[in-house]
N, CA, C and O atoms as a GROMACS GRO file, in nm:
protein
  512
    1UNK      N    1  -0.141  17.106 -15.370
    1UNK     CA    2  -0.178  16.971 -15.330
    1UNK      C    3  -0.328  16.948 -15.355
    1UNK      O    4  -0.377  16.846 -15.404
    2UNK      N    5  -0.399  17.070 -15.307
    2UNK     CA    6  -0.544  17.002 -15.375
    2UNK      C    7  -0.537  17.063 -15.496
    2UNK      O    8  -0.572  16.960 -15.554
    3UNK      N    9  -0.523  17.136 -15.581
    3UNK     CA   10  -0.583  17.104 -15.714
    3UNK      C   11  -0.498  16.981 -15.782
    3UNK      O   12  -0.501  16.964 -15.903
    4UNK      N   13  -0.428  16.902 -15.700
    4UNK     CA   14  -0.394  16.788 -15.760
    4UNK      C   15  -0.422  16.714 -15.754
    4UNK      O   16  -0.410  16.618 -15.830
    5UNK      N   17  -0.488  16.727 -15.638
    5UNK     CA   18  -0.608  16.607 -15.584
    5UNK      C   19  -0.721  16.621 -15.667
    5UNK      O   20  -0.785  16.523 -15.704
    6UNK      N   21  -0.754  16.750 -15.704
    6UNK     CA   22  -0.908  16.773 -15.774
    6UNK      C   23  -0.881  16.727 -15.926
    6UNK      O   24  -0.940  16.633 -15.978
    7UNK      N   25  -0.797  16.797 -15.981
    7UNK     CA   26  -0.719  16.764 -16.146
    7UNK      C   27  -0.732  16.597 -16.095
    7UNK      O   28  -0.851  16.568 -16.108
    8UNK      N   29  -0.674  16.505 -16.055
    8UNK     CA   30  -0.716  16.361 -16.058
    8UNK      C   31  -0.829  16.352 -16.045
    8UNK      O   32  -0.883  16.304 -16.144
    9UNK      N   33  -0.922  16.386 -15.932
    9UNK     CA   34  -1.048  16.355 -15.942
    9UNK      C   35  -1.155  16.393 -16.072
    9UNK      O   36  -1.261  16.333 -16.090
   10UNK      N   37  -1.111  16.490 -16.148
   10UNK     CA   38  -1.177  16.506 -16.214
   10UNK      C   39  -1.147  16.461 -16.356
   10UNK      O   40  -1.213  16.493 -16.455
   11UNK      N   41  -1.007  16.357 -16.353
   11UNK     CA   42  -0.969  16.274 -16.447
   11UNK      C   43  -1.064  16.146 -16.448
   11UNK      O   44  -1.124  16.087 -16.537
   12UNK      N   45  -1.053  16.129 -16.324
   12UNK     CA   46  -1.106  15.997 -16.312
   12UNK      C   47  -1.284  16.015 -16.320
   12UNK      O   48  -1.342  15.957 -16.413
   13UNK      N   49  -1.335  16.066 -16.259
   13UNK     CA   50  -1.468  16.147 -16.312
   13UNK      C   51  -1.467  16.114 -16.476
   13UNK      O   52  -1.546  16.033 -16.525
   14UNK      N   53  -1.386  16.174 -16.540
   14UNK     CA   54  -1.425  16.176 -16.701
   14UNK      C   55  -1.349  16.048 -16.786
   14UNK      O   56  -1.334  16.046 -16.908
   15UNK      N   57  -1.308  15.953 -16.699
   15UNK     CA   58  -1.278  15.809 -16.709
   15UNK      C   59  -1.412  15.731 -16.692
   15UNK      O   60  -1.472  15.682 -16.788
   16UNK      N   61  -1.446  15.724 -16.588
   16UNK     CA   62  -1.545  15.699 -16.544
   16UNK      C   63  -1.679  15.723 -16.628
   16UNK      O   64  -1.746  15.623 -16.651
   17UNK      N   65  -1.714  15.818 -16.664
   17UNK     CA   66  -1.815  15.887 -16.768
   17UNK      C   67  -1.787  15.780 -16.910
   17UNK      O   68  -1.884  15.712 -16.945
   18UNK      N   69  -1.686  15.768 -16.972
   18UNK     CA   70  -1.649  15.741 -17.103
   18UNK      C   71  -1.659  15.590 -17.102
   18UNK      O   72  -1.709  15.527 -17.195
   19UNK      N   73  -1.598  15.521 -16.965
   19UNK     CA   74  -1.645  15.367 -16.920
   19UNK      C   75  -1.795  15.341 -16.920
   19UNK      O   76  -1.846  15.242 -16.974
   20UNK      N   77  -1.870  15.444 -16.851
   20UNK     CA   78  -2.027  15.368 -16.844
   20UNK      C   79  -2.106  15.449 -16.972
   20UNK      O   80  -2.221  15.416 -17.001
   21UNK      N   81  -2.048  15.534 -17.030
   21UNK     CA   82  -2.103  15.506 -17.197
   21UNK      C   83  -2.084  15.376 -17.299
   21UNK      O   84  -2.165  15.314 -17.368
   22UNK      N   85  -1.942  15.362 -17.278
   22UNK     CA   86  -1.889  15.232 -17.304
   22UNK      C   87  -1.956  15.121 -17.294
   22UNK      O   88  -1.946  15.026 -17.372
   23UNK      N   89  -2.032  15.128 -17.191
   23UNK     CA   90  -2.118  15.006 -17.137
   23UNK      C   91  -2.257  15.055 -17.225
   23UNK      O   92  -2.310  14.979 -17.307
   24UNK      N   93  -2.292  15.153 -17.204
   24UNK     CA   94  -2.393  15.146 -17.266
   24UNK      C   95  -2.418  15.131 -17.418
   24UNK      O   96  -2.519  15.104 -17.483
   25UNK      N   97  -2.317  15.151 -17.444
   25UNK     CA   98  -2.268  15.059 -17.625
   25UNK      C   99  -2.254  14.889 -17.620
   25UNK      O  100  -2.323  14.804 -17.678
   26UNK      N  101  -2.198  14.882 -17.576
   26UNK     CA  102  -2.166  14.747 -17.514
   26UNK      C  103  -2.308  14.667 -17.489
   26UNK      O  104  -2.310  14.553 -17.536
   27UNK      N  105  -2.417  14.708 -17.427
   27UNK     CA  106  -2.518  14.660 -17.404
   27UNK      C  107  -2.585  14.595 -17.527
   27UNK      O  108  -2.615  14.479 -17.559
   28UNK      N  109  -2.601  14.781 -17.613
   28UNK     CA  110  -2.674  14.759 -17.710
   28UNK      C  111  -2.639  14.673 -17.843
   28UNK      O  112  -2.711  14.641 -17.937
   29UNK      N  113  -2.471  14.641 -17.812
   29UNK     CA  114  -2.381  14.573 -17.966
   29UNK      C  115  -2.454  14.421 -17.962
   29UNK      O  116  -2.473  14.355 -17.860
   30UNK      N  117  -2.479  14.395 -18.059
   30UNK     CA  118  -2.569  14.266 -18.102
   30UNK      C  119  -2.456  14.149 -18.047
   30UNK      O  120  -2.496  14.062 -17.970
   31UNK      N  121  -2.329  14.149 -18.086
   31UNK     CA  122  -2.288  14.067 -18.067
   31UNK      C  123  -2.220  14.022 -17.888
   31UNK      O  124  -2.128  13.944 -17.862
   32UNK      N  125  -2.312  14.109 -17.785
   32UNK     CA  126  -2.207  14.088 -17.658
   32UNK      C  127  -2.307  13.995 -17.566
   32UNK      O  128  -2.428  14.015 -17.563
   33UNK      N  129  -2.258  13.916 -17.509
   33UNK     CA  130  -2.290  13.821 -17.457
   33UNK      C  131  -2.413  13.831 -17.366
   33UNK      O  132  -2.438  13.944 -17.324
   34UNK      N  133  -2.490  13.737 -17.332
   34UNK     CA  134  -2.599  13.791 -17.245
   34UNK      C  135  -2.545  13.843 -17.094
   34UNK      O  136  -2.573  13.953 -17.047
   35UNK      N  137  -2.481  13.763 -17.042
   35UNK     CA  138  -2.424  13.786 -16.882
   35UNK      C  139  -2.382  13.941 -16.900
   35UNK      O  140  -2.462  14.029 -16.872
   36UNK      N  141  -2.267  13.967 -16.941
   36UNK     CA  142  -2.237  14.116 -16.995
   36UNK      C  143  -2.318  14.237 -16.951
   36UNK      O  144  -2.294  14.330 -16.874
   37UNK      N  145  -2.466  14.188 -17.061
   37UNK     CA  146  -2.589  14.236 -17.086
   37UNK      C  147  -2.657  14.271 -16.951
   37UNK      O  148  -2.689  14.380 -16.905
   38UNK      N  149  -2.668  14.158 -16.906
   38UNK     CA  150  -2.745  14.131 -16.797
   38UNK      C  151  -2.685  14.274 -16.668
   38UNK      O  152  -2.725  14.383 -16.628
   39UNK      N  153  -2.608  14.211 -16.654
   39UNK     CA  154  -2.455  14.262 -16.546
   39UNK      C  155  -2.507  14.445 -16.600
   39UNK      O  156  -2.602  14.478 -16.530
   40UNK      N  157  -2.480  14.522 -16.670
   40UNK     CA  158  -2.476  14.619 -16.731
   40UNK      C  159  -2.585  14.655 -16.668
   40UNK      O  160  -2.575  14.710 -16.558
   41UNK      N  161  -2.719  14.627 -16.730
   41UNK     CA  162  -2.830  14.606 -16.662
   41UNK      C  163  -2.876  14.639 -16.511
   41UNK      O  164  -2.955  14.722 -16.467
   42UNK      N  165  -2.810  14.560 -16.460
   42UNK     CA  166  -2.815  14.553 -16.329
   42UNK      C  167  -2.791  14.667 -16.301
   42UNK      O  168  -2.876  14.753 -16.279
   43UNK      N  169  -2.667  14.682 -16.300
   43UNK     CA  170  -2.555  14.800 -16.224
   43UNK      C  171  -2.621  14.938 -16.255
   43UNK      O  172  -2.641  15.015 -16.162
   44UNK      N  173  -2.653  14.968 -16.374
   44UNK     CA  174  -2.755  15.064 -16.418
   44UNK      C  175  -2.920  15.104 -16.366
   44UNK      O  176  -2.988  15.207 -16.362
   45UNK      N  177  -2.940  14.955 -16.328
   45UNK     CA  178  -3.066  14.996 -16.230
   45UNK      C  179  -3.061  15.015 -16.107
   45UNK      O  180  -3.156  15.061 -16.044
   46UNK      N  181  -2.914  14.972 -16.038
   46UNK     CA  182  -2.911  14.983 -15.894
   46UNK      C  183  -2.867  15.154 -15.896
   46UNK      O  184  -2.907  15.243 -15.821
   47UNK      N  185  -2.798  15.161 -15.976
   47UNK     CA  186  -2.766  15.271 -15.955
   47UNK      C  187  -2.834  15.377 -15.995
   47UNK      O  188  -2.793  15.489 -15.965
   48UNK      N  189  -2.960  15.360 -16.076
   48UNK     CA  190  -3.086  15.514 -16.087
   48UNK      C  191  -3.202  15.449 -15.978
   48UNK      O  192  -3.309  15.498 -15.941
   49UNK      N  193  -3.148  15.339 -15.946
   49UNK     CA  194  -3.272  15.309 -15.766
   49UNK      C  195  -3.288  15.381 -15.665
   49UNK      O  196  -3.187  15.406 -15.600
   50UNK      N  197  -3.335  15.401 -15.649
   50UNK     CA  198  -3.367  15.502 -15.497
   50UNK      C  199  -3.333  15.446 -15.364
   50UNK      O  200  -3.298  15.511 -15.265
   51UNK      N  201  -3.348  15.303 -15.377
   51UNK     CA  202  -3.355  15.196 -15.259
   51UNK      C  203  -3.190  15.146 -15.296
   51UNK      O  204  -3.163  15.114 -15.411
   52UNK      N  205  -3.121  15.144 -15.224
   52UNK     CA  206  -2.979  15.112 -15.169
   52UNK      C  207  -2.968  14.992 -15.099
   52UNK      O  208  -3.075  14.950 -15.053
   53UNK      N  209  -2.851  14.914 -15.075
   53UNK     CA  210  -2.874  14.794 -14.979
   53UNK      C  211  -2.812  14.852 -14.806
   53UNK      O  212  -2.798  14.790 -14.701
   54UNK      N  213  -2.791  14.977 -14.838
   54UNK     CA  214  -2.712  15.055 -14.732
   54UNK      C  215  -2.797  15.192 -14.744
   54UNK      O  216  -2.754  15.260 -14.837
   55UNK      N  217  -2.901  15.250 -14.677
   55UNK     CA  218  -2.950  15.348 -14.692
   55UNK      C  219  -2.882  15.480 -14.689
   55UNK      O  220  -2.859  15.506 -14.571
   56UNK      N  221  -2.840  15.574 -14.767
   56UNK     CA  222  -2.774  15.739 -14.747
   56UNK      C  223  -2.806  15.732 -14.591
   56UNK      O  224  -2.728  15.652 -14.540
   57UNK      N  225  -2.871  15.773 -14.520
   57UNK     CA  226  -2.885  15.859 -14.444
   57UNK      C  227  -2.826  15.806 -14.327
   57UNK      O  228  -2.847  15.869 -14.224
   58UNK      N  229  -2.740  15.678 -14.319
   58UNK     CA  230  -2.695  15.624 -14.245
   58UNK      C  231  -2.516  15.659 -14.236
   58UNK      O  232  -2.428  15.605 -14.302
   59UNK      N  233  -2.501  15.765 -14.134
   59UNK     CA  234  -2.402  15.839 -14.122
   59UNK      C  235  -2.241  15.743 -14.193
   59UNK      O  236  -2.219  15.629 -14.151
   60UNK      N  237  -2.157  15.800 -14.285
   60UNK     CA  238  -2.087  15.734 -14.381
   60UNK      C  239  -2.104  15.627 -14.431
   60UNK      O  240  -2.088  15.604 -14.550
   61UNK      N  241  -2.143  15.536 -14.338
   61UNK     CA  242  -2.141  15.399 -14.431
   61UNK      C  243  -2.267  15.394 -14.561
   61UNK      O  244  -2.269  15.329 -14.666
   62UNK      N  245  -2.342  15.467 -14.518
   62UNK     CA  246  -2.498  15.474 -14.634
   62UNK      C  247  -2.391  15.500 -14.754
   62UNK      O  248  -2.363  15.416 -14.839
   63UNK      N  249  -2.345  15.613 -14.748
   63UNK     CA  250  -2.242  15.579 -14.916
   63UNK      C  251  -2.158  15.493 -14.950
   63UNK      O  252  -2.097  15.522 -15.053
   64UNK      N  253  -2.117  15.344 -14.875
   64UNK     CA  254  -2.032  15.287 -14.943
   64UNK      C  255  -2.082  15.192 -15.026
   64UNK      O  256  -2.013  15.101 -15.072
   65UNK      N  257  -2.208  15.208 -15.052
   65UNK     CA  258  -2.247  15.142 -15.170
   65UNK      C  259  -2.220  15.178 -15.310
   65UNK      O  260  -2.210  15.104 -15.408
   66UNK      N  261  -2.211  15.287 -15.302
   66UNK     CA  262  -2.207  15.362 -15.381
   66UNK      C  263  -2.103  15.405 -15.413
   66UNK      O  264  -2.087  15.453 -15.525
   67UNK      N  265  -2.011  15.400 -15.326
   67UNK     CA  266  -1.839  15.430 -15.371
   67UNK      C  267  -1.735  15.262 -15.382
   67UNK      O  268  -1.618  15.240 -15.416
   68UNK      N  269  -1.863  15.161 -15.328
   68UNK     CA  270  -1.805  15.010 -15.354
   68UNK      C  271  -1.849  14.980 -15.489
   68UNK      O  272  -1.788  14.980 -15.596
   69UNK      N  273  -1.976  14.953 -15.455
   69UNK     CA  274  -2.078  14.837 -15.527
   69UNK      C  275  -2.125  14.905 -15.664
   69UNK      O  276  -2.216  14.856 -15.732
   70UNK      N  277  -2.059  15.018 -15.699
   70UNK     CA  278  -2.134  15.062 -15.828
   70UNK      C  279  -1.973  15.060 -15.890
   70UNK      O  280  -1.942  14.946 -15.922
   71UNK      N  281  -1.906  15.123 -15.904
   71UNK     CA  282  -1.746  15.092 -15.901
   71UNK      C  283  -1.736  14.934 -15.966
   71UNK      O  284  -1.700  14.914 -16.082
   72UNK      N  285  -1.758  14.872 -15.912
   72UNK     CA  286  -1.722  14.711 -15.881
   72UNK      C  287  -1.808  14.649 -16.002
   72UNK      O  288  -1.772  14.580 -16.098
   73UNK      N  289  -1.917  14.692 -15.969
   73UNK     CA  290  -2.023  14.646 -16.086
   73UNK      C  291  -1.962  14.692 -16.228
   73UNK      O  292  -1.959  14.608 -16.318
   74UNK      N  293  -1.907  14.837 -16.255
   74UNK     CA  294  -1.870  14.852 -16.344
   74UNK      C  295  -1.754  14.795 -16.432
   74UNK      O  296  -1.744  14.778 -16.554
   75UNK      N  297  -1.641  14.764 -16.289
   75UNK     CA  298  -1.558  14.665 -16.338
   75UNK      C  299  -1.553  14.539 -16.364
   75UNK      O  300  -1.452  14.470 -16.381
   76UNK      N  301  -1.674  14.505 -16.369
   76UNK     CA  302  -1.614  14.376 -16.361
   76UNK      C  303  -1.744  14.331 -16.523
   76UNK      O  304  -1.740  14.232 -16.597
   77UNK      N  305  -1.838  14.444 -16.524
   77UNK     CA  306  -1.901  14.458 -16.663
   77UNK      C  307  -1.813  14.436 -16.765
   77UNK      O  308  -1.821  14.359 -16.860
   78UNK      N  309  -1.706  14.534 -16.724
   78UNK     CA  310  -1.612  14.561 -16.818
   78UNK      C  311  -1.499  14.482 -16.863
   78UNK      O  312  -1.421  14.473 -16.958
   79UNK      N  313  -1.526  14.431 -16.754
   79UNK     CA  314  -1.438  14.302 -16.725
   79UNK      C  315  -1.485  14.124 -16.856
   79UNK      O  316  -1.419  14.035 -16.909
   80UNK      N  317  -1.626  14.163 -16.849
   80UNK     CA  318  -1.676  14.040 -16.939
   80UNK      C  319  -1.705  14.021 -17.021
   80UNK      O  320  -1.721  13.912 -17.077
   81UNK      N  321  -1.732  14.176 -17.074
   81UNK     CA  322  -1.765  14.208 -17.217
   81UNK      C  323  -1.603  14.190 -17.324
   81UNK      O  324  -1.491  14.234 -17.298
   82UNK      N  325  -1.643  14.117 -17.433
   82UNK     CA  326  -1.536  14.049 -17.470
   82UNK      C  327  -1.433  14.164 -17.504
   82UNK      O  328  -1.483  14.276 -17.497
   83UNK      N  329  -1.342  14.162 -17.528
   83UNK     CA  330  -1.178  14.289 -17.571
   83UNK      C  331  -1.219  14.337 -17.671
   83UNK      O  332  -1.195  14.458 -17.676
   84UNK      N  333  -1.303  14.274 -17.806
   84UNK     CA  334  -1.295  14.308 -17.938
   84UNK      C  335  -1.388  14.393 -17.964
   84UNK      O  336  -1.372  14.499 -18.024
   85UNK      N  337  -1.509  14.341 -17.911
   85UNK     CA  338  -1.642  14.480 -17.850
   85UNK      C  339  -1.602  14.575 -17.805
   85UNK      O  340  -1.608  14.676 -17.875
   86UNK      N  341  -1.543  14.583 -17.664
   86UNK     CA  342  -1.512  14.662 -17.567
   86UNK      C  343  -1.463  14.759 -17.639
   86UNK      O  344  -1.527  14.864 -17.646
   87UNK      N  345  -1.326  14.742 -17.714
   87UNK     CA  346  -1.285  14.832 -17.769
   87UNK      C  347  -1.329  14.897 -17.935
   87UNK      O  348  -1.260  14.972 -18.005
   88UNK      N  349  -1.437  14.853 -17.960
   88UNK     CA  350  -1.543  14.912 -18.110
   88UNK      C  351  -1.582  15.008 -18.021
   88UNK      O  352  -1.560  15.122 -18.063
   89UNK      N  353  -1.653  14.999 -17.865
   89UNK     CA  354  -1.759  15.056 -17.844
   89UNK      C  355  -1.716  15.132 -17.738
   89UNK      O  356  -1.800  15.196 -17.674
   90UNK      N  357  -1.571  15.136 -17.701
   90UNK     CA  358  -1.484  15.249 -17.619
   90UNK      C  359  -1.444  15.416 -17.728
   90UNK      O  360  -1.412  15.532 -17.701
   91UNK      N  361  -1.476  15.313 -17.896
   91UNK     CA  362  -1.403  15.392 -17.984
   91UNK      C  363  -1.513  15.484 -18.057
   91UNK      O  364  -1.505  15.591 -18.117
   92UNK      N  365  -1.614  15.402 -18.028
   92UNK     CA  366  -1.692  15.460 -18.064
   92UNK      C  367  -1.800  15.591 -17.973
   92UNK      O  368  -1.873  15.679 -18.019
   93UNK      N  369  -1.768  15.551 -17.824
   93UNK     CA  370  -1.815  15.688 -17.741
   93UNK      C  371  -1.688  15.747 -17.685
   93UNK      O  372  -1.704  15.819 -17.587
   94UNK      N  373  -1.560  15.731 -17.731
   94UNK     CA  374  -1.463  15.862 -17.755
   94UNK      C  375  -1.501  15.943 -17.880
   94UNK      O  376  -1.510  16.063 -17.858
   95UNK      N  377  -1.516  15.917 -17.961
   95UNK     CA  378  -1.578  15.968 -18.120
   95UNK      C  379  -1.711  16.054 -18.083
   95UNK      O  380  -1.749  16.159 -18.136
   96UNK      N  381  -1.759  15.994 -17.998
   96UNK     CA  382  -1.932  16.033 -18.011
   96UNK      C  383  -1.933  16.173 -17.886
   96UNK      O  384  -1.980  16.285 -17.906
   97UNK      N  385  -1.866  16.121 -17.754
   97UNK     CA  386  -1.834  16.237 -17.738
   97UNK      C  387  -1.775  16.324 -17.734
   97UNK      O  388  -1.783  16.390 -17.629
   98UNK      N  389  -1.680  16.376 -17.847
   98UNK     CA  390  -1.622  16.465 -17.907
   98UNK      C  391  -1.710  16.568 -17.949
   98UNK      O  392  -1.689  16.689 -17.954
   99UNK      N  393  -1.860  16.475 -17.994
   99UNK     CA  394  -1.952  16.501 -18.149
   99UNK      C  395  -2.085  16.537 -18.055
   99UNK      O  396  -2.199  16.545 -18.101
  100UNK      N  397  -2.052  16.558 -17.920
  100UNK     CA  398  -2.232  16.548 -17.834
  100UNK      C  399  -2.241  16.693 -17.796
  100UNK      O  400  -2.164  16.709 -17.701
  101UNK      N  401  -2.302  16.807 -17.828
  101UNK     CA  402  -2.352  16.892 -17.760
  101UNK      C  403  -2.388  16.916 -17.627
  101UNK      O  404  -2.467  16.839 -17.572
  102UNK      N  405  -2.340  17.016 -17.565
  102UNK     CA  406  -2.442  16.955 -17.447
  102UNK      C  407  -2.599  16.978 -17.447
  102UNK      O  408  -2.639  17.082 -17.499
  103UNK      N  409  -2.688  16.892 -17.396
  103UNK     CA  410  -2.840  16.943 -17.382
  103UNK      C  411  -2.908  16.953 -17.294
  103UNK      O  412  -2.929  16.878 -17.198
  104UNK      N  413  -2.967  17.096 -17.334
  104UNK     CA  414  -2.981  17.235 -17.237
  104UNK      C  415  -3.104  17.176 -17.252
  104UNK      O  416  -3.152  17.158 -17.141
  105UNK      N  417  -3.170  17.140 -17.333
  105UNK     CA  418  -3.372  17.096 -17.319
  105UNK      C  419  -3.339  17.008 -17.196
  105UNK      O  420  -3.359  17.074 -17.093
  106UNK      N  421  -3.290  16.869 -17.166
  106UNK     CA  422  -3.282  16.821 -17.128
  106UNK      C  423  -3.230  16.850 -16.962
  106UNK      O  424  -3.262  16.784 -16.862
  107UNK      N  425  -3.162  16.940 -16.969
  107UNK     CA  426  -3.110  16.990 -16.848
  107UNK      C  427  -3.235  17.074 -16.750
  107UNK      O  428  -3.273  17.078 -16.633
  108UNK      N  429  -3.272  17.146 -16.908
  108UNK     CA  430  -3.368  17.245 -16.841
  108UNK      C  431  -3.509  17.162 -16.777
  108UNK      O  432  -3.564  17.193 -16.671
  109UNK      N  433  -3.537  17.087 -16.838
  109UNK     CA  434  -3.658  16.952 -16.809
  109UNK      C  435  -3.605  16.942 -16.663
  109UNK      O  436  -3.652  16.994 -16.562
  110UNK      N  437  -3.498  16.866 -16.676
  110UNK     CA  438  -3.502  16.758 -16.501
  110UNK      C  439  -3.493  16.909 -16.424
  110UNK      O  440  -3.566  16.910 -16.325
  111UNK      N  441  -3.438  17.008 -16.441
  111UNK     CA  442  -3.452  17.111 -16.345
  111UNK      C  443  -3.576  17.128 -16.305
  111UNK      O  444  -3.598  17.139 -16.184
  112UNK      N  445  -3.678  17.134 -16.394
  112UNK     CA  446  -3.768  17.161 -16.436
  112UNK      C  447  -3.926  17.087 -16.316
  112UNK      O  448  -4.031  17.110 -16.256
  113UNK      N  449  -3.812  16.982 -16.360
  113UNK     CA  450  -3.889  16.880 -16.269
  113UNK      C  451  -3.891  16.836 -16.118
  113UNK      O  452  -3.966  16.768 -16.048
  114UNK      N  453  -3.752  16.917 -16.096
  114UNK     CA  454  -3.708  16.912 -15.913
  114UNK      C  455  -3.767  17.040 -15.874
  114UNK      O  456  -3.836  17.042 -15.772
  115UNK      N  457  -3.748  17.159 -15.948
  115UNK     CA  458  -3.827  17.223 -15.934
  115UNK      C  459  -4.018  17.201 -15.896
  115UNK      O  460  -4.075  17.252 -15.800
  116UNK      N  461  -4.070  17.132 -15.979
  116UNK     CA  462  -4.221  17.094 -15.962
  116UNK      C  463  -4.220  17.045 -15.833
  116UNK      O  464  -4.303  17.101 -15.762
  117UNK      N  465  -4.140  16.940 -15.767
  117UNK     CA  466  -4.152  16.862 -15.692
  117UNK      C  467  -4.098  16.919 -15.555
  117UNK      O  468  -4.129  16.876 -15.443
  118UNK      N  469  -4.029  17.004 -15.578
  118UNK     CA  470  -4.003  17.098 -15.478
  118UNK      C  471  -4.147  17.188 -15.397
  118UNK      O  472  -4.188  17.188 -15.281
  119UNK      N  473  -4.183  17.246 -15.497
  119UNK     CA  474  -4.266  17.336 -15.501
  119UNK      C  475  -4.389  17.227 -15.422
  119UNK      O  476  -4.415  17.235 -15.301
  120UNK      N  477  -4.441  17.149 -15.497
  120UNK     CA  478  -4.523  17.048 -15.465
  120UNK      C  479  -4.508  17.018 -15.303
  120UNK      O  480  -4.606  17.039 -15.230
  121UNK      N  481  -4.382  16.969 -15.248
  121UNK     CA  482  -4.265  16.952 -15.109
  121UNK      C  483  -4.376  17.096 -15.054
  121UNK      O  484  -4.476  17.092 -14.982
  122UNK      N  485  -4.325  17.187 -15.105
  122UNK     CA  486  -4.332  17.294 -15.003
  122UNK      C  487  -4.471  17.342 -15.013
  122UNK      O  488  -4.493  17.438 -14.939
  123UNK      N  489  -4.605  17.289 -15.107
  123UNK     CA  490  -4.710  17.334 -15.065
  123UNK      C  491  -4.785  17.264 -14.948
  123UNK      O  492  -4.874  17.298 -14.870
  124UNK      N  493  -4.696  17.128 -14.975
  124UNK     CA  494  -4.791  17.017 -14.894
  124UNK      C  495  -4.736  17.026 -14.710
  124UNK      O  496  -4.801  16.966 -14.625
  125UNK      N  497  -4.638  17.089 -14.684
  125UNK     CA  498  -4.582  17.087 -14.580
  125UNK      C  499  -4.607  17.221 -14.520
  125UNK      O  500  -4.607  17.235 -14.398
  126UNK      N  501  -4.633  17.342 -14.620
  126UNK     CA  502  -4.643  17.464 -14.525
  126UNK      C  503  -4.759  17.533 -14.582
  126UNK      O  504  -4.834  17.598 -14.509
  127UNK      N  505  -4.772  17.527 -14.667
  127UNK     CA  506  -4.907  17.610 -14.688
  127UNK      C  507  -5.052  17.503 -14.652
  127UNK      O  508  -5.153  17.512 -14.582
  128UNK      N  509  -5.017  17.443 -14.706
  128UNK     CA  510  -5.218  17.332 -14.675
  128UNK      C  511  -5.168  17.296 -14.526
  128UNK      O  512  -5.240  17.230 -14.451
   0.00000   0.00000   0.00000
């Protein structure tokens, strides 16, 4: 029962992944509408924001922004970007990630960088 639960979740996980690449094709295709654009936009900045309209730390509900309002945003992106796009640029990041490596520079960087900031965290709080 749970790895059937997890096997779905981790379907939908890599649904999910292939949708907001999708979008991010979608953004960049010359021909998709501004609202689309816009919308895409949005949802993409709320969601690498730090600032929430529901703060984390606010015992369960702080995540239902994040299990609503980013969800929602995505559908309904997806929702406006016209059928004929949608699907160039669904076809084109199934193709692409078939063709993507994963990257380890890149991995190793942001580690790299929680690391610094960690370190940074822990000079300023216990050593000075």
């Amino acid at each position: 029962m749970i790895s059937n639960m997890l096997n779905k979740l981790k379907a939908r996980a890599e649904i999910l992944r292939l949708d907001i690449y999708t979008l991010y094709l979608a953004a960049r295709h010359p021909h998709t509408p501004l609202l689309p654009k816009l919308l895409i936009v949005l949802v993409v900045a709320y969601a690498a924001s730090p600032i929430d309209l529901i703060p984390d730390f606010i015992p369960v509900i702080g995540y239902l922004d994040d299990l609503l309002l980013l969800p929602a945003g995505i559908w309904l992106a997806i929702r406006l970007v016209p059928a004929e796009i949608l699907q160039d640029c669904r076809n084109k990041a199934l193709t692409m990630q078939q063709h993507i490596p994963p990257n380890y520079i890149t991995a190793a960087l942001i580690i790299g960088i929680w690391t610094a900031v960690a370190g940074l965290i822990t000079y300023q709080l216990f050593i000075r």
